[in-house]
N, CA, C and O of each residue as an XYZ file, in Angstrom:
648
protein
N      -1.347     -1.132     -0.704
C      -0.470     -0.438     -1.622
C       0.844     -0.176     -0.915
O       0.849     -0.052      0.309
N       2.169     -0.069     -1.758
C       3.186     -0.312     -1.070
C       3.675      1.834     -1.046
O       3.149      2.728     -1.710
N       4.407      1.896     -0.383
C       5.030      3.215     -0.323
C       6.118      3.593     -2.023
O       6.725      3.219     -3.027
N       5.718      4.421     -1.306
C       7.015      4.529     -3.240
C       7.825      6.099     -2.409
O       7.466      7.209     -2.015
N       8.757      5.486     -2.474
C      10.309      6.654     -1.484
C       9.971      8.143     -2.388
O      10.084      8.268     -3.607
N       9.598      9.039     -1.556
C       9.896     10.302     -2.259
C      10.557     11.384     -2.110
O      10.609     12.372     -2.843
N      11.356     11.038     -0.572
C      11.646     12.160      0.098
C      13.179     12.143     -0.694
O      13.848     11.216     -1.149
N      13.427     13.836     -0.620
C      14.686     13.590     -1.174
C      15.173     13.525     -2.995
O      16.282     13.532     -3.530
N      13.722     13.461     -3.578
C      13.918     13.048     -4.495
C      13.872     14.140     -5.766
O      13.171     15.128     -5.550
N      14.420     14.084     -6.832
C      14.500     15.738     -7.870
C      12.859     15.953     -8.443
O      12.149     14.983     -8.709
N      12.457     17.188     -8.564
C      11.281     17.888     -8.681
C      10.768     16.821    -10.086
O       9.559     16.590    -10.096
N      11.697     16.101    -11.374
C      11.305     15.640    -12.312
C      10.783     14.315    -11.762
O       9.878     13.824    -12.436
N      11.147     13.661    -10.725
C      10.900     11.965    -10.136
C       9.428     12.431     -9.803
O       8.512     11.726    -10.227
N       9.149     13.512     -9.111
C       7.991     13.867     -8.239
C       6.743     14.156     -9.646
O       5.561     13.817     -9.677
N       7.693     15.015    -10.868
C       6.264     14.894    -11.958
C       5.944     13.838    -12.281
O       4.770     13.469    -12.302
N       7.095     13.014    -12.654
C       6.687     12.011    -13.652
C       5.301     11.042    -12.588
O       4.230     10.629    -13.033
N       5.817     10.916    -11.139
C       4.844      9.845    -10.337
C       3.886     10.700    -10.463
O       2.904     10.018    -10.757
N       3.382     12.501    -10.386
C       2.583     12.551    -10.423
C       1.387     12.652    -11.941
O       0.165     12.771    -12.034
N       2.454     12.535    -12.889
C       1.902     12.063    -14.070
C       1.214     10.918    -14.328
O       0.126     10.866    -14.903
N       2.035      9.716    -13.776
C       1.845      8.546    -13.518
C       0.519      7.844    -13.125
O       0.076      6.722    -13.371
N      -0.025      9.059    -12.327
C      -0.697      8.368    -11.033
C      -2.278      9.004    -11.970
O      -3.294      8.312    -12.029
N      -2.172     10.427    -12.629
C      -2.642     11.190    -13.488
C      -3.551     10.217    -14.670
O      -4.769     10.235    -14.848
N      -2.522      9.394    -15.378
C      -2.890      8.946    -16.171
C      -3.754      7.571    -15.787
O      -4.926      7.397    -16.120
N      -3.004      6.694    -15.076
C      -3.611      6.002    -14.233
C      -5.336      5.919    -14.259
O      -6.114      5.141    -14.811
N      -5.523      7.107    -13.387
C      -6.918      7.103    -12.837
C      -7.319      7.566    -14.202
O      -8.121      6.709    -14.575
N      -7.210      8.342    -15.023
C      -7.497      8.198    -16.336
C      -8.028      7.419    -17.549
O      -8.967      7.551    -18.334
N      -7.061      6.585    -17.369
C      -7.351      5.437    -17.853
C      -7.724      4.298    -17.259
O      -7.570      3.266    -17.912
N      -8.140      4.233    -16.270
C      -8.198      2.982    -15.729
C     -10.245      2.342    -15.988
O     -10.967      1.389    -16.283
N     -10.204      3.905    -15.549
C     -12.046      3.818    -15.148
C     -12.715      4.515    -16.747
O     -12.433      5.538    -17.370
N     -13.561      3.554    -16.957
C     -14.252      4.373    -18.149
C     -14.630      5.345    -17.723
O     -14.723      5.689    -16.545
N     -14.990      6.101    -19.032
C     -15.454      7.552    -18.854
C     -17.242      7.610    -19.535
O     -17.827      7.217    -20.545
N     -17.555      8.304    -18.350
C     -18.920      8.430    -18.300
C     -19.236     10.332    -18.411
O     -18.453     11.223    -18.083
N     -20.590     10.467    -18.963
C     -21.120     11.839    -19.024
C     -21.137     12.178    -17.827
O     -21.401     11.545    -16.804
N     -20.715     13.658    -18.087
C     -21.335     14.643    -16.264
C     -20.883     14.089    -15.429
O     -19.691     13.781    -15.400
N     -22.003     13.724    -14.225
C     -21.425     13.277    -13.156
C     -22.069     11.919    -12.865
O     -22.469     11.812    -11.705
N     -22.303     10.615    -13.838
C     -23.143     10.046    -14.378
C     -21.815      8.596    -14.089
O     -22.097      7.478    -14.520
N     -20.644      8.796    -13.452
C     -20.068      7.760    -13.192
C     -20.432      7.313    -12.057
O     -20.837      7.871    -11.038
N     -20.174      5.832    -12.443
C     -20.513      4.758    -11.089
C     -19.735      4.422    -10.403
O     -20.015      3.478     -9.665
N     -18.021      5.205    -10.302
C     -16.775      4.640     -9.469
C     -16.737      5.359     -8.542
O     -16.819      6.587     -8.520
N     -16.608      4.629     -7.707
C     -16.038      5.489     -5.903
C     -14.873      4.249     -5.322
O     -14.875      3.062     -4.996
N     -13.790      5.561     -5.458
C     -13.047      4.975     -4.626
C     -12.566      5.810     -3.017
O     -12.328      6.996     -2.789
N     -12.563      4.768     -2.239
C     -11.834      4.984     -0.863
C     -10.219      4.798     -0.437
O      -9.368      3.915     -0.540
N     -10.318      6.315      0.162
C      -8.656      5.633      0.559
C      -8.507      5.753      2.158
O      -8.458      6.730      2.905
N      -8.463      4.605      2.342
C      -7.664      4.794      4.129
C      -6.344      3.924      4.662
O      -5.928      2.766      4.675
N      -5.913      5.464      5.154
C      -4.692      5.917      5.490
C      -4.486      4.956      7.160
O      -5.436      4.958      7.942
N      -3.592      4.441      7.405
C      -3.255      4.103      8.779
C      -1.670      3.497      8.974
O      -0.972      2.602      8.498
N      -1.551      4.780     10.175
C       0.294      4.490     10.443
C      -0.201      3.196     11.807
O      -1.162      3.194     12.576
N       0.623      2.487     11.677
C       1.089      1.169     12.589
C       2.069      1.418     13.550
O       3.024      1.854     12.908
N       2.313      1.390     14.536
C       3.970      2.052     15.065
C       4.217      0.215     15.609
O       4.335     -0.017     16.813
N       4.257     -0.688     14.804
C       4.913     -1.702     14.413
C       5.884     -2.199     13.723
O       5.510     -2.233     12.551
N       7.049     -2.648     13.839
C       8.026     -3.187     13.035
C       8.523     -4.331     13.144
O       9.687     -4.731     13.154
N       6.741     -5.241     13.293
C       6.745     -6.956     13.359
C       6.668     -7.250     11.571
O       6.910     -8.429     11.314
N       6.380     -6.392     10.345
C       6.623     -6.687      9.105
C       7.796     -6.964      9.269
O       8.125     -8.145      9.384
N       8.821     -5.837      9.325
C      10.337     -6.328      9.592
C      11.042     -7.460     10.119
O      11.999     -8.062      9.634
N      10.486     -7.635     11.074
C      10.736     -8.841     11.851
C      10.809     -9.928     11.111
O      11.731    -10.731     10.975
N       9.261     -9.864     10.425
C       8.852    -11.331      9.590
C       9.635    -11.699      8.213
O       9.809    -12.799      7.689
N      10.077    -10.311      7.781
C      10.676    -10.841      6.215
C      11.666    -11.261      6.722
O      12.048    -12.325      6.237
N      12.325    -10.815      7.607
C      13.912    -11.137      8.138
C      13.978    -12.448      8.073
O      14.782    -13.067      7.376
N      12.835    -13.105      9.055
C      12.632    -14.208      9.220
C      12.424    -15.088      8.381
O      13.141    -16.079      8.519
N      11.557    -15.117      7.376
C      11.230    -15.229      6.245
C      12.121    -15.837      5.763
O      12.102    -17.056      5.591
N      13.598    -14.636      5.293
C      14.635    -14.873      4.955
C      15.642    -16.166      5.214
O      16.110    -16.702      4.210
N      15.923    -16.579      6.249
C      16.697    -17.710      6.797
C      16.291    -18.398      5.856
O      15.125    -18.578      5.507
N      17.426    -18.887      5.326
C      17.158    -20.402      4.632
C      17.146    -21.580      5.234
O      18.059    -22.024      5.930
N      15.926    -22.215      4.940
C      15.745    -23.374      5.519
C      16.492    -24.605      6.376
O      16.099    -25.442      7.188
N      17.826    -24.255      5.739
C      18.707    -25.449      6.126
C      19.396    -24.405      7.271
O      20.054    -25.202      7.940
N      19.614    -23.062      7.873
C      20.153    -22.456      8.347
C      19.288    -22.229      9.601
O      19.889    -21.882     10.617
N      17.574    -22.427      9.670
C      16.847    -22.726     10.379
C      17.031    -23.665     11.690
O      17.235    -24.878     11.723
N      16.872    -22.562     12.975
C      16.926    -23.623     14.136
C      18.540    -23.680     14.857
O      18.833    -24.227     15.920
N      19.523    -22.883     13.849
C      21.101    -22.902     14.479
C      21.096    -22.029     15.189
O      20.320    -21.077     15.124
N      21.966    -22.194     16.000
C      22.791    -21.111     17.041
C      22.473    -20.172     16.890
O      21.698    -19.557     17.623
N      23.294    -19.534     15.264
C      23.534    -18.477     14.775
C      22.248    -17.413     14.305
O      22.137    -16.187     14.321
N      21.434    -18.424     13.925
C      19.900    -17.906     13.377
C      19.414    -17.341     14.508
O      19.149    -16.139     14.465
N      19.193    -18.111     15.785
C      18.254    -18.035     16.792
C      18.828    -16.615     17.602
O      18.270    -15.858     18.396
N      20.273    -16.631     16.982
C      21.020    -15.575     18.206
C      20.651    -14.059     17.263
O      20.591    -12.936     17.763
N      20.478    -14.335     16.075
C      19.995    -13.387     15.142
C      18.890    -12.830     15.313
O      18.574    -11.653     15.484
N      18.303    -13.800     15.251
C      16.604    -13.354     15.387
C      16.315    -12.909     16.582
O      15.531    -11.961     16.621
N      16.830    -13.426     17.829
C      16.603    -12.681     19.172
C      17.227    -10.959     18.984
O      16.425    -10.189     19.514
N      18.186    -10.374     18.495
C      18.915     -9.442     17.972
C      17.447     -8.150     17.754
O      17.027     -7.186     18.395
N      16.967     -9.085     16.081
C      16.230     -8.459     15.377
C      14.853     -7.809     16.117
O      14.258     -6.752     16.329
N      14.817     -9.075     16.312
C      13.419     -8.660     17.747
C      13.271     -7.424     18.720
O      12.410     -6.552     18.835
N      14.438     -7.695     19.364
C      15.068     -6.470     19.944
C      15.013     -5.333     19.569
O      14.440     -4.352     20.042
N      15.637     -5.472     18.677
C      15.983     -4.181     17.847
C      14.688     -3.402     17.130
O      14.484     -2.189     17.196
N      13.807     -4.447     16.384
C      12.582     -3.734     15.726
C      11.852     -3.436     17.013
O      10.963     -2.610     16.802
N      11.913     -3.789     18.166
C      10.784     -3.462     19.435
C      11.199     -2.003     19.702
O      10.430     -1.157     20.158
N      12.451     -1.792     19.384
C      13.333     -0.653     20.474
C      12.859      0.209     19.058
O      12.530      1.347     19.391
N      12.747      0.022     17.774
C      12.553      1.103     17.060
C      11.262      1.580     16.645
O      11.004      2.403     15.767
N      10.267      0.765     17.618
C       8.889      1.006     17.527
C       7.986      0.910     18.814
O       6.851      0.446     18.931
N       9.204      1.745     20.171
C       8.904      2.152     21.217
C       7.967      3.387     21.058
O       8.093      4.072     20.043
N       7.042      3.713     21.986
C       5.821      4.283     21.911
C       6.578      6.099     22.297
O       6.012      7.171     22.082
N       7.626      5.935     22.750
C       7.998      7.521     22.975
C       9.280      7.891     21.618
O      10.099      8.797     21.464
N       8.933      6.752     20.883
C      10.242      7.163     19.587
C      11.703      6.779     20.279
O      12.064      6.497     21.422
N      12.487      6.944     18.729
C      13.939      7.219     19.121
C      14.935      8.174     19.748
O      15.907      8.098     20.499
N      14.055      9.380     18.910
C      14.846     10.577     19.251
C      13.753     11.232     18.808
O      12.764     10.611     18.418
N      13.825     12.790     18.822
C      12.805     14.007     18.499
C      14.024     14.741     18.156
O      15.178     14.707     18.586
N      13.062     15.816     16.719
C      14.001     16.384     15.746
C      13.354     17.648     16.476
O      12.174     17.982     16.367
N      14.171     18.191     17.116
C      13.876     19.679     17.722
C      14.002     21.224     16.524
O      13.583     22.378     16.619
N      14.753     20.516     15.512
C      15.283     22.081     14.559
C      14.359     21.989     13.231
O      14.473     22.831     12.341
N      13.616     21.124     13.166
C      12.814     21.051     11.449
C      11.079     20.980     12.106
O      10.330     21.954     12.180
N      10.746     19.563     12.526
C       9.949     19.415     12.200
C       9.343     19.220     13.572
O       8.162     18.889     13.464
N       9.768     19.316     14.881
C       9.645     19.005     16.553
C       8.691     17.488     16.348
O       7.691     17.169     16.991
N       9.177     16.934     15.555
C       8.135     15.609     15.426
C       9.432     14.299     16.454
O      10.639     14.511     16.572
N       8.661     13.029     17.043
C       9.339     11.947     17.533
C       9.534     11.142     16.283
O       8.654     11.158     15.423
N      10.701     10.394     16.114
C      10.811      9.519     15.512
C      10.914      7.963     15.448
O      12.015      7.414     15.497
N       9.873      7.335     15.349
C      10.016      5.828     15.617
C       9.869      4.835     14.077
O       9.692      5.220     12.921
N       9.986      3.795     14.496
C       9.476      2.958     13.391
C       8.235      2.656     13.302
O       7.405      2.512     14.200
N       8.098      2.533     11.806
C       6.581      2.314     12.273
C       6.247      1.729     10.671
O       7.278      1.320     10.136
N       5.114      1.620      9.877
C       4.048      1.547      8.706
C       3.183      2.383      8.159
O       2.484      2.789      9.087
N       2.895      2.791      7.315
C       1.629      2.978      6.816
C       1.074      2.580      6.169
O       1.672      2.699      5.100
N       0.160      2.086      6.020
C      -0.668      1.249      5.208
C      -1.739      2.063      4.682
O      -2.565      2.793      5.228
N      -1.450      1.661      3.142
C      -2.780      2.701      2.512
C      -3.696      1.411      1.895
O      -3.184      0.466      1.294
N      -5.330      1.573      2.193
C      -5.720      0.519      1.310
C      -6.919      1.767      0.810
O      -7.400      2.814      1.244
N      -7.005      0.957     -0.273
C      -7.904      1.395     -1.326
C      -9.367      0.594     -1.229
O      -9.350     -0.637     -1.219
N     -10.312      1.135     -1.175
C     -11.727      0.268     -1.523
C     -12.691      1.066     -2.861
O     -13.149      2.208     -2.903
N     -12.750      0.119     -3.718
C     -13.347      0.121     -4.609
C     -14.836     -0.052     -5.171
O     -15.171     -1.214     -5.402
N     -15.765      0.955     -5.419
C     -17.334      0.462     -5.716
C     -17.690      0.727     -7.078
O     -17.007      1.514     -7.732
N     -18.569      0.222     -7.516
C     -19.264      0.378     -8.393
C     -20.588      0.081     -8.577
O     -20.881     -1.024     -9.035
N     -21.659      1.082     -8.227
C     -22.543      1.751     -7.989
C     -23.328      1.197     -9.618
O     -23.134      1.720    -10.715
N     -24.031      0.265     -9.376
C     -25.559      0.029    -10.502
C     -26.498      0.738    -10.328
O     -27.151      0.926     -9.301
N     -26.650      1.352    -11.783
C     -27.442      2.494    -11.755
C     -28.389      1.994    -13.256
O     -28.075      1.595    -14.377
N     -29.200      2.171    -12.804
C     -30.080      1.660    -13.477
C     -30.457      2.901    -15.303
O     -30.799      2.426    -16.386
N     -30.264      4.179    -15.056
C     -30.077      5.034    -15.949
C     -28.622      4.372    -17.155
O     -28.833      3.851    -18.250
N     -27.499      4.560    -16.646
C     -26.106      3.718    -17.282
C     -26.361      2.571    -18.164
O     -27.078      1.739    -17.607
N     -26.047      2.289    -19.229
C     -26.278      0.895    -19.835
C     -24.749      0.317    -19.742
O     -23.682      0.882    -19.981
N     -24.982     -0.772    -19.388
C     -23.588     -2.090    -19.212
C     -23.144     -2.373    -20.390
O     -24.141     -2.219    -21.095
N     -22.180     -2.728    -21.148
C     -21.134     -2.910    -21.866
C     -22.262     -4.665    -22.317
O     -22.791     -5.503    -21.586
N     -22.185     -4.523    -23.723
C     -23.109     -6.178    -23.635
C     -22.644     -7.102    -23.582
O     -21.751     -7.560    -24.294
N     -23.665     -7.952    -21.916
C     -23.497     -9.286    -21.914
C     -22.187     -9.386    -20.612
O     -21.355    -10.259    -20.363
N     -22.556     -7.780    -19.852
C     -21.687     -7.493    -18.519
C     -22.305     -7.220    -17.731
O     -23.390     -6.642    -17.801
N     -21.656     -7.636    -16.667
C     -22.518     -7.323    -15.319
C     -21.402     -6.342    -14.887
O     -20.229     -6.187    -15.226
N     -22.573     -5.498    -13.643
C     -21.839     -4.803    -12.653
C     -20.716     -5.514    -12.077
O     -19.613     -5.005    -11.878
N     -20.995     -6.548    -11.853
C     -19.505     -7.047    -10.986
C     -18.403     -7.507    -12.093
O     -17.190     -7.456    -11.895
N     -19.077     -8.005    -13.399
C     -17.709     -7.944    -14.075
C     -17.229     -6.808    -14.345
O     -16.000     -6.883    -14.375
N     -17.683     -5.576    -14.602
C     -16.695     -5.110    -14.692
C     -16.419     -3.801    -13.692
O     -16.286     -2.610    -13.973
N     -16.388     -4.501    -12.410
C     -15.466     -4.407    -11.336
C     -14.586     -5.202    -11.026
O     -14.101     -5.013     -9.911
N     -14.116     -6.196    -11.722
C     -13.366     -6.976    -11.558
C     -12.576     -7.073    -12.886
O     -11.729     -7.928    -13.147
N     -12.927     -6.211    -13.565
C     -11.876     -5.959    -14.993
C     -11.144     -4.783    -14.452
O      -9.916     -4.831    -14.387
N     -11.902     -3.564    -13.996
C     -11.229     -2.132    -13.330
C     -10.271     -2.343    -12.470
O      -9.190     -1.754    -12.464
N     -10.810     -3.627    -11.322
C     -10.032     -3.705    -10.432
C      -8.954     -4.485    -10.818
O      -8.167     -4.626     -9.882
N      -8.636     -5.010    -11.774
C      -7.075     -5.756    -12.166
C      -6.696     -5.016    -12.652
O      -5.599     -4.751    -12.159
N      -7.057     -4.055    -13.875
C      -6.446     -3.016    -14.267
C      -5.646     -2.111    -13.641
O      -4.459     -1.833    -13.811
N      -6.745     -1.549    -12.639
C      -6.059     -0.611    -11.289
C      -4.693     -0.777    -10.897
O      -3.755      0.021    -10.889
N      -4.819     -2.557    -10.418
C      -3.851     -2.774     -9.476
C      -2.345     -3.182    -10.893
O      -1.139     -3.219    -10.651
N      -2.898     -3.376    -12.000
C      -1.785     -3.844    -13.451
C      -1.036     -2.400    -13.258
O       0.054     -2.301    -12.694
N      -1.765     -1.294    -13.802
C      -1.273      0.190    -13.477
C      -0.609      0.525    -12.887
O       0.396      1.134    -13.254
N      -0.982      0.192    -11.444
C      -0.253      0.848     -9.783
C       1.205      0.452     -9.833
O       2.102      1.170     -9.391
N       1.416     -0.867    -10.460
C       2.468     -1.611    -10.400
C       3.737     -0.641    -11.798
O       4.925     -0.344    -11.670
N       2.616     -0.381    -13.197
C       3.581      0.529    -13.412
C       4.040      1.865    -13.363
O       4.882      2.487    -14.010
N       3.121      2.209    -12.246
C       3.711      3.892    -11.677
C       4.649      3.144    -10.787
O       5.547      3.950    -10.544
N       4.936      1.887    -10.102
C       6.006      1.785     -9.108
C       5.370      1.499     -8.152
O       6.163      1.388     -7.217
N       4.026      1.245     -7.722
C       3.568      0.828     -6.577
C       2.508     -0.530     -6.325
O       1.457     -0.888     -6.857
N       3.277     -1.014     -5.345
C       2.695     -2.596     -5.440
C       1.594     -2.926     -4.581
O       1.718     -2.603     -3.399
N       0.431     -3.566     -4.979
C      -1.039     -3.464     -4.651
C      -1.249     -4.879     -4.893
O      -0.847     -5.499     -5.877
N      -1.955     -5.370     -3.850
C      -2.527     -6.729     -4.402
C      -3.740     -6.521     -3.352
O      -3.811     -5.851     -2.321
N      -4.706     -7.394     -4.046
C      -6.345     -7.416     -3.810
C      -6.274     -8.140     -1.920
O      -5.649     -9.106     -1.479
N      -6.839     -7.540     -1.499
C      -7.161     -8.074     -0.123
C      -8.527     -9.118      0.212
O      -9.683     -8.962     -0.182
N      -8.126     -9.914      0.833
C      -9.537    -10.634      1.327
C      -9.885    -10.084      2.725
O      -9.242     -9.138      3.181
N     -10.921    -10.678      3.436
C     -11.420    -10.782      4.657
C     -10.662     -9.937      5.494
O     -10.614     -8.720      5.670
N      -9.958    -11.133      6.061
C      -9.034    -11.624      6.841
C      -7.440    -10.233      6.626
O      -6.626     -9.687      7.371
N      -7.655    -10.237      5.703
C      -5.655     -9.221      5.079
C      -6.624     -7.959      5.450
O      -6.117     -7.273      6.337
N      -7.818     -7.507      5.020
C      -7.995     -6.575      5.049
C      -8.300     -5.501      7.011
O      -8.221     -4.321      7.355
N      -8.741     -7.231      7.941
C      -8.941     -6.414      9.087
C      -7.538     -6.713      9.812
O      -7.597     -6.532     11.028
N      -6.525     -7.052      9.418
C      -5.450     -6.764      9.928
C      -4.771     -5.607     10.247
O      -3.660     -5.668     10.775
């Protein structure tokens, strides 16, 4: 899931996302009696003090035919630099008057994991399985996320132990 900027922002930006996010989970997951639902979701949180993403879109960026010049290579050595120095392990600077926190570059990465729990009491929607429709919730989810403003795409294997 991608970050969505909040700092800074007027008390109405902060309802509406948290309206957003409100309705969302609302609607996303059917609604079951009591406590008789089968959704669990996980969220884990992890800061990176990396700014090789940066690096890569930069890179990314060069257009092909601009690939391999002088100018690119003298760029990209620059960038390198620069994202290493802003995701040095003692920070940039430390804010001594607010928050006594260091400041570096860095990530957070939020991923979401999704279950759905077969329960043999629950009857399935006819001619559905448990996994279909975890795989209807879970496009939904991520259709949603996108219109509160936050961008989510399904992880495999591999994306996810990165």
């Amino acid at each position: 899931m991608s970050p969505v900027a909040s700092e800074a922002k007027p008390e109405k930006f902060l309802e509406k996302l948290r309206d957003g996010f409100q309705g969302l989970f609302q609607d996303t997951f059917p609604q079951y009696r009591d406590n008789e639902s089968p959704w669990i979701l996980q969220f884990y949180v992890q800061d990176e003090f990396s700014m090789q993403y940066l690096y890569n879109m930069i890179e990314g960026y060069i257009q092909p035919t601009a690939e391999g010049s002088e100018f690119s290579e003298s760029y990209k050595a620059m960038i390198k630099e620069y994202t290493e120095w802003l995701a040095k392990p003692e920070g940039i600077f430390k804010d001594y008057k607010v928050t006594g926190n260091q400041f570096y570059g860095g990530q957070r990465k939020v991923r979401v994991v999704m279950y759905r729990q077969h329960m043999h009491k629950m009857a399935l929607r006819r001619g559905r399985s448990a996994l279909a429709d975890l795989e209807q919730v879970t496009t939904s989810f991520i259709a949603k996320l996108k219109g509160v403003g936050v961008e989510a795409k399904r992880l495999n294997e591999d994306d996810f132990n990165q």
